[in-house]
C-alpha positions in Angstrom: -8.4 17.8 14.6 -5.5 15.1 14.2 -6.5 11.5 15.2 -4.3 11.5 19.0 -0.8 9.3 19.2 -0.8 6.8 21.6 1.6 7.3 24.1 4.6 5.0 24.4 5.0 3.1 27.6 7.4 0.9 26.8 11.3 1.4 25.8 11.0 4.6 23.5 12.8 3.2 19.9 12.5 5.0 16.5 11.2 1.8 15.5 8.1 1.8 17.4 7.2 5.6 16.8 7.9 5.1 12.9 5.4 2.1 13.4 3.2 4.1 14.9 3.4 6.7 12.4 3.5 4.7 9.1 0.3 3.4 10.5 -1.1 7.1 10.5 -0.4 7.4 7.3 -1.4 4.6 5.9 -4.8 4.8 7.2 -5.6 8.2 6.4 -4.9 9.5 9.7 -2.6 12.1 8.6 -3.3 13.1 4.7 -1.0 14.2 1.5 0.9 17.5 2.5 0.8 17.0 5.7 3.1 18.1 8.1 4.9 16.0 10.9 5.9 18.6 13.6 8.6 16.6 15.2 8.8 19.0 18.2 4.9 18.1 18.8 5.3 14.3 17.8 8.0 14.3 20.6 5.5 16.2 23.3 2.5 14.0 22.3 4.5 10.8 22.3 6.1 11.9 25.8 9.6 11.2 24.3 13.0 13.6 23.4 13.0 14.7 19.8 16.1 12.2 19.2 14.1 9.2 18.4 11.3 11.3 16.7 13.8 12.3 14.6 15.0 8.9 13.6 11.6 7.7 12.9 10.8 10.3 10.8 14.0 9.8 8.8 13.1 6.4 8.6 9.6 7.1 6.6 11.5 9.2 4.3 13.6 7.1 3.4 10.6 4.5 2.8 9.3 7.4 0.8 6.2 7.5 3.0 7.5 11.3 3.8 9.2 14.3 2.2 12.0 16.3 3.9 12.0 19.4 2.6 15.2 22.0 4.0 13.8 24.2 6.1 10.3 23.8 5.7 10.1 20.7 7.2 8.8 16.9 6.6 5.4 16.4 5.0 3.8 13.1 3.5 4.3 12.3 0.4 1.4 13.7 -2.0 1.3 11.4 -5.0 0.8 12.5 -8.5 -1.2 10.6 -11.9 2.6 10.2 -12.6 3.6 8.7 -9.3 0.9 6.5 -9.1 1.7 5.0 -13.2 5.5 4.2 -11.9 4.1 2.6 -8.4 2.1 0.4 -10.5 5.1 -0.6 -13.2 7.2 -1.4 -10.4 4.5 -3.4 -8.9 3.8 -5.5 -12.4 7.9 -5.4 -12.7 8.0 -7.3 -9.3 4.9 -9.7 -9.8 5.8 -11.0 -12.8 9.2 -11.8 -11.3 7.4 -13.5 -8.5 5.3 -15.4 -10.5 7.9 -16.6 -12.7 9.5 -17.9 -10.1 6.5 -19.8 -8.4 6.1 -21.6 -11.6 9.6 -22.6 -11.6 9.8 -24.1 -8.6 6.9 -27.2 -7.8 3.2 -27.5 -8.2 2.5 -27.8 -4.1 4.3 -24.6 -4.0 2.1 -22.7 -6.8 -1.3 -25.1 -5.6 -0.7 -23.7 -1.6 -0.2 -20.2 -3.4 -3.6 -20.4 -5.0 -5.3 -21.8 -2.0 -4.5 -18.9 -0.1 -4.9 -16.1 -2.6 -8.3 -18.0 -3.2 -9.4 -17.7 0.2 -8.5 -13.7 0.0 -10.9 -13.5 -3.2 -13.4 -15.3 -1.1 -13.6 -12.1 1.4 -14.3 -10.0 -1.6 -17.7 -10.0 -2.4 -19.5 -9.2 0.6 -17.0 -5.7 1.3 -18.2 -4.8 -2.3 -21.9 -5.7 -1.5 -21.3 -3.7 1.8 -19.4 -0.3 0.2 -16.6 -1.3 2.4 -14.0 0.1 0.2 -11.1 0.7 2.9 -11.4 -3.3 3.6 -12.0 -4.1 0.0 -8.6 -1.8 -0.6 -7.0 -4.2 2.1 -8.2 -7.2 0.9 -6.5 -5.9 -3.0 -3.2 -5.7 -1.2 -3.1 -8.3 0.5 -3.8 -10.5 -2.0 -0.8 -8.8 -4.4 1.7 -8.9 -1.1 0.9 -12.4 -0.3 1.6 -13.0 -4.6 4.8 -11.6 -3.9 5.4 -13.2 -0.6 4.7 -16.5 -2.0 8.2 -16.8 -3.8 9.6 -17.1 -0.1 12.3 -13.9 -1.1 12.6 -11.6 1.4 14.4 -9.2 -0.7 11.4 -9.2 -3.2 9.3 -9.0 -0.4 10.9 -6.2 1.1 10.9 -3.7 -2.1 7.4 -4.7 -2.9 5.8 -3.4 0.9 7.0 -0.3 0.1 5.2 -0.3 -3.0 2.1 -1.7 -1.6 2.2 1.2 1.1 2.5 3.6 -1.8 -0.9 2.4 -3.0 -2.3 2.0 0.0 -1.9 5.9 0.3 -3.3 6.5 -3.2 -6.3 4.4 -2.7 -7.1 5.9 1.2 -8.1 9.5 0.2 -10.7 8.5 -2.4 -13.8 7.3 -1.0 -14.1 4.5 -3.5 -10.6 3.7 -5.4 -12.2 1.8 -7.9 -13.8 2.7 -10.9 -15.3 -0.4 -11.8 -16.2 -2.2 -8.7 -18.0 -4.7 -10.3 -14.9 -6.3 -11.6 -13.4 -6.6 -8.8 -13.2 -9.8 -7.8 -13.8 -11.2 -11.0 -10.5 -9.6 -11.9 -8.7 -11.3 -8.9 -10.6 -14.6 -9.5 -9.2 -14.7 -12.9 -5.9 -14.5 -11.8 -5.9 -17.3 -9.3 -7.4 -19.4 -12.7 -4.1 -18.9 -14.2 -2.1 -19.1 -11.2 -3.6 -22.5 -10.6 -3.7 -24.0 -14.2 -1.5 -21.3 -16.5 -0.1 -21.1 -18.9 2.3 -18.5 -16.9 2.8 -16.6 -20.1 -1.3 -15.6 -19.7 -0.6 -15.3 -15.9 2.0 -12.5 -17.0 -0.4 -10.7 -19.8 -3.4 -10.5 -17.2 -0.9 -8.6 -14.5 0.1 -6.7 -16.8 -3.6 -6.0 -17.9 -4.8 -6.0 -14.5 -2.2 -3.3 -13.2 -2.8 -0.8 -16.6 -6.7 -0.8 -15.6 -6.1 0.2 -11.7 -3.7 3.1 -12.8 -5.8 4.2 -15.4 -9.1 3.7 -12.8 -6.8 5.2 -9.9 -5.7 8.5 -12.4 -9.6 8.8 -13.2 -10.5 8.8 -9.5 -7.8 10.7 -8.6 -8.8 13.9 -11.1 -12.4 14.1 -10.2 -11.6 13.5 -6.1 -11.0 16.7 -4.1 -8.0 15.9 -2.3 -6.3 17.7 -0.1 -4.4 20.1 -0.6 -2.2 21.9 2.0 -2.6 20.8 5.5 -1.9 22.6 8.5 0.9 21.0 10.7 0.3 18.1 12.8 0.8 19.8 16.0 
């Protein structure tokens, strides 16, 4: 049975159902293939289909969703090859970000570290405990507050989207990495180099770092049993 919306009390906006919904997504709520009745959003939600609509159109467009002409809109099911371009466009945009931390002052790349520090610091003990959906969060957030570092809201902007497309492959597997002892070692490692450099290091071990989780990811990914075709939501 679908996890229940939460109905809307205040002012109905596409905004706050496609919030709702991402959210449902993202955590696993609603899985690959999936389809979004927007008739039965619209009942459950307690709201005309107009705003449904928009909010639907609004995860496509962020590529959470799939429209598909008269069939419907499902969630995105992501592929070995999806998940090896997600993770170039990722690398593409840290790099960039990282460049640009080093180019600017030492506080700026020093408060950087310290935060992205702390973040490693939570590691550990969601490892120790199997705690892989927080352990996933902790991974993003740490790469999203990278990115957000540079203080470029444009950069920022494009690279959520990518984090959510990860966020969806790692959700379905029950553990998305393959080496879970590396972990934080990994992430460690790179808040080394943030910290001290060089930056042309900084930029090899993203690039290492990003080639391992898509290869662990695709690995994971072939021996899981994911789902396949779903049933409508409503």
């Amino acid at each position: 049975m679908a996890r229940p919306l939460t109905p809307l009390n205040a002012p109905q906006t596409a905004v706050v159902i496609a919030d709702q919904l991402r959210e449902y997504i993202l955590d696993g709520s609603y899985g690959p293939g999936a389809q979004l009745s927007e008739a039965h959003l619209a009942g459950e939600l307690g709201v005309s289909r107009g705003p449904v609509r928009e909010a639907l159109q609004r995860l496509v467009q962020e590529g959470l969703l799939v429209s598909h002409r008269n069939r419907g809109v499902f969630v995105v099911e992501l592929t070995p090859g999806d998940v090896a371009e997600i993770y170039a466009a990722r690398e593409a945009i840290e790099i960039a970000a990282v460049r640009m931390i080093f180019g600017r002052n030492d506080e700026l790349r020093a408060h950087a570290a310290t935060r992205l520090g702390q973040i490693v610091a939570s590691m550990p003990a969601l490892v120790a405990a199997n705690d892989w959906v927080n352990v996933a969060k902790q991974d993003l957030l740490f790469h999203t507050s990278l990115v957000e570092a540079t203080g470029n809201s444009r950069l920022v902007r494009i690279y959520s989207t990518l984090a959510a497309e990860s966020r969806i492959c790692m959700v379905h597997l029950e553990n998305a990495y393959n080496r879970p002892e590396a972990i934080t070692e990994e992430h460690a490692h790179l808040v080394d180099l943030l910290s001290g450099g060089p930056l042309e290091r900084l930029v090899e071990a993203i690039g290492e770092h990003m080639a391992t989780a898509v290869v662990d990811l695709t690995t994971l990914m072939a021996r899981a049993d994911l789902p396949g075709d779903e049933a409508p939501v409503g």
